[in-house]
C-alpha positions in Angstrom: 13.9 63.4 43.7 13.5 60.4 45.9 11.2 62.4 48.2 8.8 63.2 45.7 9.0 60.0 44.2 7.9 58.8 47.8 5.1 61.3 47.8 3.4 59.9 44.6 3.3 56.5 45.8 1.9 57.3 48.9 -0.6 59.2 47.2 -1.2 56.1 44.7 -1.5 53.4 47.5 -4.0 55.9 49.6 -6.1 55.4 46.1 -5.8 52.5 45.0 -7.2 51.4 49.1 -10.2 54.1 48.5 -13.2 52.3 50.1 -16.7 52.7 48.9 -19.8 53.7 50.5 -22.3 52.5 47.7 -24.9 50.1 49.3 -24.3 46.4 48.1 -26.6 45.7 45.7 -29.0 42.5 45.7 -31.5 41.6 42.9 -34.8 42.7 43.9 -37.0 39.9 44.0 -39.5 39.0 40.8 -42.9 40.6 41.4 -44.2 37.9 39.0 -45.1 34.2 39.5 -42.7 31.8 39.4 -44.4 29.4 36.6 -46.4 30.8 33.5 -50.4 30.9 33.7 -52.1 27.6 33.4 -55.5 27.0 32.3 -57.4 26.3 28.9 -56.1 29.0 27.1 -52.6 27.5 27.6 -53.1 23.9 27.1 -50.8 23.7 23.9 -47.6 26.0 25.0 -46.4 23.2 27.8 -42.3 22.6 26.8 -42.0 20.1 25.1 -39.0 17.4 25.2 -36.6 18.3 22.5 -38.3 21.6 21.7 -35.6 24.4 21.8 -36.2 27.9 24.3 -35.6 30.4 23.2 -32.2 31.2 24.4 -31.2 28.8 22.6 -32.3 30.0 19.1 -30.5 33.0 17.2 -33.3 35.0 14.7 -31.1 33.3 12.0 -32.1 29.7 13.1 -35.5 30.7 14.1 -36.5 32.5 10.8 -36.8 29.5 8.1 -37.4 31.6 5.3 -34.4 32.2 3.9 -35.5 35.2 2.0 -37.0 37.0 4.9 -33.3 36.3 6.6 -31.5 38.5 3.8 -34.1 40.8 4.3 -33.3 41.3 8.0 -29.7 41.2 7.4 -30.2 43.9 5.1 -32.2 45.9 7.9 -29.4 45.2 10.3 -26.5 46.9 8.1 -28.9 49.8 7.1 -31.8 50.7 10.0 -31.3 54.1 11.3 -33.2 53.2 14.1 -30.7 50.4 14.9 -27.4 52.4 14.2 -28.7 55.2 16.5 -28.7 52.9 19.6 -25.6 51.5 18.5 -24.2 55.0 18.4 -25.9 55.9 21.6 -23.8 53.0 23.2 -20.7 54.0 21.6 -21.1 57.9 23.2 -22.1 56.0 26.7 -18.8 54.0 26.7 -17.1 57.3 25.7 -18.5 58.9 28.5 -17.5 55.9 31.0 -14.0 56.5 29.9 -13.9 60.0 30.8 -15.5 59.6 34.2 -12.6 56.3 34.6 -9.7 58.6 33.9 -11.1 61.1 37.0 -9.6 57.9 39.1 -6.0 58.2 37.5 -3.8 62.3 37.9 -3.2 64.0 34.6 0.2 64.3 34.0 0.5 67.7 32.4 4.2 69.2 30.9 4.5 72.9 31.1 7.0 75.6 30.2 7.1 79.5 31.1 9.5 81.9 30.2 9.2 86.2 30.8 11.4 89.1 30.2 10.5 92.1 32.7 12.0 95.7 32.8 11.5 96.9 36.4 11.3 100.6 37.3 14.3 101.9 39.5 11.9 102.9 41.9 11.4 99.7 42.7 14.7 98.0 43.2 17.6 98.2 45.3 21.2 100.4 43.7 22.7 97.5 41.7 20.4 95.4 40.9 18.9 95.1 37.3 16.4 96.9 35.8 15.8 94.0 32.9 14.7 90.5 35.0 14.7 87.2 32.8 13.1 83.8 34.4 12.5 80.8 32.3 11.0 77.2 33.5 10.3 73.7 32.4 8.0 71.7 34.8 6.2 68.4 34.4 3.4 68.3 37.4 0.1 67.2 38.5 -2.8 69.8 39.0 -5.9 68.8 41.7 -5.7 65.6 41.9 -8.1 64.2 44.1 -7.4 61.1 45.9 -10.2 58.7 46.2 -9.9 58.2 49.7 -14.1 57.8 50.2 -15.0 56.6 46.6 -16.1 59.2 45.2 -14.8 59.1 42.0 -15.2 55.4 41.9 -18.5 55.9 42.7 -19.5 58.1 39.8 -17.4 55.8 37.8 -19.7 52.6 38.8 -22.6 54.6 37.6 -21.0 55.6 34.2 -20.3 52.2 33.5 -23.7 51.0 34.7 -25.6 53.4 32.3 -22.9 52.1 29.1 -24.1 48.8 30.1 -27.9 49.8 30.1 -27.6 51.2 26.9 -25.7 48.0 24.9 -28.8 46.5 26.7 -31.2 48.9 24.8 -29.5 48.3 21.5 -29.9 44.8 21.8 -33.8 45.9 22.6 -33.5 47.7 19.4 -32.6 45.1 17.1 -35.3 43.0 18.9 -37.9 44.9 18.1 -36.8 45.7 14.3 -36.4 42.3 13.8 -39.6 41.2 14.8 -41.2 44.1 13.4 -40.0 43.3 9.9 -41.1 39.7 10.2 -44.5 41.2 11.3 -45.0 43.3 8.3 -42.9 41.2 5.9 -45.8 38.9 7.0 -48.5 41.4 6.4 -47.5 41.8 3.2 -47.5 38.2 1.9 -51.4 37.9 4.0 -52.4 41.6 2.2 -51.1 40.0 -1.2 -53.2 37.0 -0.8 -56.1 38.9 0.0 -55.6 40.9 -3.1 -55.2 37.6 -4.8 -58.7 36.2 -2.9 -60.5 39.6 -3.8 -59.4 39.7 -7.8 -60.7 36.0 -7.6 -64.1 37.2 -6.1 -64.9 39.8 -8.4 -63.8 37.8 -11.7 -66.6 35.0 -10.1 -69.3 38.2 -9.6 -68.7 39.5 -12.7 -69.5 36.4 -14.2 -72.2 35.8 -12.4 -73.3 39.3 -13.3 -73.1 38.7 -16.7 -75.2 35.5 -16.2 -78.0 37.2 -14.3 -78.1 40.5 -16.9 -78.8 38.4 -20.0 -81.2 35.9 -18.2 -83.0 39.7 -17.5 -82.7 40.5 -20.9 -84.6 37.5 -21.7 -87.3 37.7 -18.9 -85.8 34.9 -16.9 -84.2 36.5 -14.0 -86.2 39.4 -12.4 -84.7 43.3 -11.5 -83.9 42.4 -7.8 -81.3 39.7 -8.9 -79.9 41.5 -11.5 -79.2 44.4 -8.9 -78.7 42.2 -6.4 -75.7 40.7 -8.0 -74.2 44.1 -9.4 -74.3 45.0 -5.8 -71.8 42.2 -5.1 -69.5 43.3 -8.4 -69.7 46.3 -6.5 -68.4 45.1 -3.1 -65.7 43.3 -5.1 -64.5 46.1 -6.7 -64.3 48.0 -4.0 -62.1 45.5 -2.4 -59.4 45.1 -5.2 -58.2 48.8 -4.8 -58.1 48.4 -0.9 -55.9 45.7 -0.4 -53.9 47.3 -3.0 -53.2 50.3 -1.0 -52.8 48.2 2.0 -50.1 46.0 -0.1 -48.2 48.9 -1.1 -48.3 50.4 2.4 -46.8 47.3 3.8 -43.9 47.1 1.4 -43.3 50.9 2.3 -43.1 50.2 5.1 -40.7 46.8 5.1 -38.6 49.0 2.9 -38.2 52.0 6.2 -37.3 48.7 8.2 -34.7 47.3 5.7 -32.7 50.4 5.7 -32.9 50.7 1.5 -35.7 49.2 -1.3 -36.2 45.6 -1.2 -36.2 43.9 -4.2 -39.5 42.9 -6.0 -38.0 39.4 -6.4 -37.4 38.8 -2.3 -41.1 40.2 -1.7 -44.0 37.2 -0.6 -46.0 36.4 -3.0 -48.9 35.4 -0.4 -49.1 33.4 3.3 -48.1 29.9 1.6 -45.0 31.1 0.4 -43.5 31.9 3.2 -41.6 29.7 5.6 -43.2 29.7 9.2 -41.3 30.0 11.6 -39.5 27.4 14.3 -42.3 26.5 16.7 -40.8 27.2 20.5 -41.7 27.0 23.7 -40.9 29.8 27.2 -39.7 26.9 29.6 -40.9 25.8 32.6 -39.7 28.9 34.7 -40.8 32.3 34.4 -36.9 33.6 35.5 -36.6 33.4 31.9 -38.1 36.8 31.6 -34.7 38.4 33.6 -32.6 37.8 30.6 -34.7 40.2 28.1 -32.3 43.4 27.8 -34.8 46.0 28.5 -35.2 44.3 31.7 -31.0 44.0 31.9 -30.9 47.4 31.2 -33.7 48.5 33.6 -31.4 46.5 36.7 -28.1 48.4 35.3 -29.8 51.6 36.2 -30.4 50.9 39.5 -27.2 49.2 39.9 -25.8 53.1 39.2 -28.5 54.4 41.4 -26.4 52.9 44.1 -23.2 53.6 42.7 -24.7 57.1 42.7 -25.9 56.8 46.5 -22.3 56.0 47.1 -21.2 59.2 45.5 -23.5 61.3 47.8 -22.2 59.9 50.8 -18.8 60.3 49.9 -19.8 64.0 49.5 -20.2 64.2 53.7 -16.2 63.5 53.9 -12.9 64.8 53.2 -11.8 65.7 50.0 -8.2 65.1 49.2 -6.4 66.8 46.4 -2.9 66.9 45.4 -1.1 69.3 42.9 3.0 68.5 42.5 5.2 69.3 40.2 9.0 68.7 39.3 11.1 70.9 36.7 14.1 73.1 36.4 14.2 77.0 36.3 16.5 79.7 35.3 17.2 83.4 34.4 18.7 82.3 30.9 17.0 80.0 28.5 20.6 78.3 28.3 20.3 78.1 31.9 17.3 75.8 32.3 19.3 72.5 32.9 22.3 73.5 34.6 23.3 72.1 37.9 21.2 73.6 41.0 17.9 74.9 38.6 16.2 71.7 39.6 12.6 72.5 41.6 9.7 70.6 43.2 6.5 71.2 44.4 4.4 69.6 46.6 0.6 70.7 47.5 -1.8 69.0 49.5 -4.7 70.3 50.1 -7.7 69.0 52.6 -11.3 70.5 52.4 -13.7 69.4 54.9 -17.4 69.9 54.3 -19.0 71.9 58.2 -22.6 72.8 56.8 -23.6 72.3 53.3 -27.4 71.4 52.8 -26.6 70.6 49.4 -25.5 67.6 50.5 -28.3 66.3 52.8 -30.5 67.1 49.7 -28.2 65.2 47.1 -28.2 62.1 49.2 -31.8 62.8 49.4 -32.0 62.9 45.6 -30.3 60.1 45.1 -32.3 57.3 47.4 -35.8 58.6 46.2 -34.0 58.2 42.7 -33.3 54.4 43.5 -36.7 53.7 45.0 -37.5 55.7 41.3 -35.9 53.2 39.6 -36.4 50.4 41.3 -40.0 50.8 40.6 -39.7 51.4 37.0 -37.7 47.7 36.7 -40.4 45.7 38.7 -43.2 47.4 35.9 -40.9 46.3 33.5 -40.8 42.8 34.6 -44.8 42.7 35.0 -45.0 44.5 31.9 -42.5 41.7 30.4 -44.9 38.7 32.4 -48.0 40.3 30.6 -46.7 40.1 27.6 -45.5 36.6 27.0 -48.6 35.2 29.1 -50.6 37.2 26.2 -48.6 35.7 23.1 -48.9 31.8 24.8 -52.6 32.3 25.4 -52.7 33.3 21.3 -50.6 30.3 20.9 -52.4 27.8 22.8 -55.8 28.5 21.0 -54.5 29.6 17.6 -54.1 26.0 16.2 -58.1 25.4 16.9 -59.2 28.9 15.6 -57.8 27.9 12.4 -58.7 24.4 12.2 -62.5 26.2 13.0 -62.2 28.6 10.5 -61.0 25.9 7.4 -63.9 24.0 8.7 -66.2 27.0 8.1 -64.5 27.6 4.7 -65.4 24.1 3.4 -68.7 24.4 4.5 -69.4 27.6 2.5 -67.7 26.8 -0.4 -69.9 23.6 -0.2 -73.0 25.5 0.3 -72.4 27.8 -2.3 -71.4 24.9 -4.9 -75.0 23.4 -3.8 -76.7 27.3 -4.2 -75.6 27.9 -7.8 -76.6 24.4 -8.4 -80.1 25.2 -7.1 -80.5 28.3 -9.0 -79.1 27.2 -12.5 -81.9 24.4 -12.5 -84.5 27.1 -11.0 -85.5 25.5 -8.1 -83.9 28.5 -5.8 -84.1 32.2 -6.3 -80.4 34.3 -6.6 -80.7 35.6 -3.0 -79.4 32.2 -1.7 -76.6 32.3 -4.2 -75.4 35.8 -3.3 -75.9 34.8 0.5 -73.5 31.7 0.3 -71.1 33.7 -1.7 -71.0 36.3 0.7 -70.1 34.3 3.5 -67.5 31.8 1.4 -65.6 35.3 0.7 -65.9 36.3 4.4 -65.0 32.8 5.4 -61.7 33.1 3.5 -61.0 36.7 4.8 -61.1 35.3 7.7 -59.1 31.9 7.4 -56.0 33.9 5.8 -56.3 36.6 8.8 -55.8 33.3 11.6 -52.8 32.0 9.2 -51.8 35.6 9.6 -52.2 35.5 13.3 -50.6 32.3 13.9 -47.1 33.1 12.4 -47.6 36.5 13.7 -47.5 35.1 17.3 -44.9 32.5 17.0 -42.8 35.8 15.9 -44.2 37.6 19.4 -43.7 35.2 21.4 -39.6 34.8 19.9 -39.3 38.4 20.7 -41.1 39.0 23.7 -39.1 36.1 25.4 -35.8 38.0 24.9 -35.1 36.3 21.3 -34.1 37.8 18.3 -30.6 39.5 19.4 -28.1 37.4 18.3 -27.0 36.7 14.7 
């Protein structure tokens, strides 16, 4: 008993002193410049002192509104989207533990027993036709022993692709959560429109009604009176789109959320909503290497190497062991009497001559890594693009809006001074309907900028790697 005993930790120390023949790994450098893009476009999205990064913000201290926060914890509990990459994860880690227990032997109990009548051609004078054997063993079947790491190789990899995918669930909930702040936005800018538009076409049909009884009188002439039912017209037209577009917006904020949202936590238009904290990306660009897609893109080719490691290991030796200990007896009464004990012991050494398989899988695997390795550095410069987009938005933003009020002002002004013109006929209704035209346009325009602006700050959160934590 002592001998096998000896055997096993033999066996145990010659694993637990497996090497590895996985490449060390190193972080590829960034193919991306070490400072964000400079120039006019980014004059107002220089960090600021006191300004917090992002890392330093979770969605919940980042999102003022405090309705659009229950709205995203309700998404959180319920997206589908979400709980499959959280379930995706939990299979991954599953799958890491299996490959793990390949490292350890399975300890496996078994028990045999068989009755046999013989023929008496077939045994000697005396001996008995009827043959009982019974046998209790607890043993280890094909243990291979890690000498080269290959086991622990595969293991590496296992755990490197559980670790990508926590990464893409924290990707997930990224992207949901900025994506229901984008269209929870929408709504509230869709809803003001709707607003703008009823507002329009109550001031054309007024108008209208103006123009049609001055042509009943013979003061106003058949141009203006169709003139200005063309612009009842156009404002008609309006109310029913931005009503569709309203209702597709909370149909879509209701997918995100996981279940209906409550009429009561919906935006009634752009100023009732809370913008967002304003942030800023840092001075550094290194920033970027925290976002978990790009986490996730450097696990995998941390397990391509694991998995290069594996196909070398392939080249060598491959060590199993199969032992047993038990008892065994020709009377189930028998089985633990003095003298049934048994061992086994098993070694067994296969050593690879000529396999091309082999040469091809280590092939595989490097051209898999250099694979890889590409697909991170494009996710990096993909990454670069993408914030340097969202801080060129948010350095000009601040004076397309400030343009755009300007422009509203003046059209509402000119179109005060118009109608003034016209009611004491020294202009004809053409002006009228021109300066209308463009104050409505004017206003389209100012609530799509507000849109834009809180739109980005929400971009530019996620884009940096913000938005994962709670």
């Amino acid at each position: 008993m002592n001998r096998r005993l000896l055997f096993l930790l033999v066996g145990i120390g010659f694993f637990l002193g497996g090497c590895s023949l996985a490449p060390k790994y190193t972080q590829p450098q960034a193919p991306i410049p070490a400072q964000w893009p400079q120039g006019n476009a980014y004059k107002d999205t220089q960090t600021k002192p006191g300004t917090p990064t992002v890392p330093e913000l979770t969605w919940a201290d980042f999102f003022a509104d405090k309705t659009l926060q229950k709205i995203i914890e309700m998404a959180l509990r319920n997206n589908r989207d979400l709980r499959l990459a959280a379930l995706n994860m939990e299979r991954a880690r599953a799958l890491y533990g299996i490959q793990r227990a390949e490292l350890f032997p399975a300890v496996n109990a078994m028990g045999a027993g068989g009755k046999q009548r013989r023929s008496t051609d077939l045994i000697s004078p005396g001996d008995p036709r009827s043959v009982e054997q019974y046998s209790a063993n607890l043993g280890i079947a094909a243990w291979e022993i890690d000498f080269f790491g290959r086991i622990r190789s595969l293991k590496d990899q296992a755990l490197q692709e559980y670790l990508s995918t926590e990464q893409a669930r924290r990707s997930a909930q990224i992207a949901l959560v900025s994506e229901l702040a984008r269209v929870y936005m929408t709504l509230a800018a869709d809803r003001e429109n709707l607003k703008l538009a009823r507002s329009i076409l109550e001031s054309q049909q007024a108008s209208y009604d103006l123009i049609l009884k001055s042509y009943q009188i013979g003061l106003a002439t058949e141009i203006d009176r169709r003139r200005a039912q063309a612009q009842v017209d156009a404002a008609r037209r309006d109310v029913p789109r931005y009503t569709q577009l309203a209702a597709q917006d909370k149909n879509a904020l209701n997918l995100l959320a996981g279940a209906p949202v409550p009429e009561e936590m919906l935006p009634l238009d752009l100023s009732s909503v809370t913008p967002p904290r304003e942030i800023y990306p840092g001075l550094s660009s290194e920033t970027l290497l925290n976002r978990p897609d790009i986490l996730a893109a450097e696990h995998r080719l941390k397990g391509a190497d694991a998995y290069i490691g594996a196909a070398r290991a392939a080249f060598f030796p491959r060590i199993s062991l199969t032992t047993s200990v038990g008892t065994a007896s020709d009377a189930l009464s028998g089985l633990f009497d003095s003298g049934s004990g048994t061992w086994n012991f098993a070694p067994q050494a296969v050593m690879p001559i000529f396999d091309a398989r082999t040469w091809a899988a280590l092939r595989v695997s490097k051209t898999n890594r250099k694979i890889i390795l590409t697909q991170y550095e494009k996710t990096i410069q993909t990454a670069f693009r993408e914030v340097a987009d969202a801080l060129a938005v948010a350095g000009t933003i601040n004076h397309r809006v400030s343009a755009q009020q300007s422009l509203v002002d003046a059209t509402a002004e000119t179109y005060r001074l118009s109608n003034k013109s016209y009611s004491i006929g020294m202009d004809n209704y053409i002006g009228v309907l021109n300066a209308q035209r463009s104050l409505y346009a004017a206003q389209q325009g100012l609530v799509s900028l507000r849109l834009t602006k809180l739109a980005n700050r929400v971009s530019l959160y996620a884009v940096l790697g913000g938005g994962g934590g709670s």
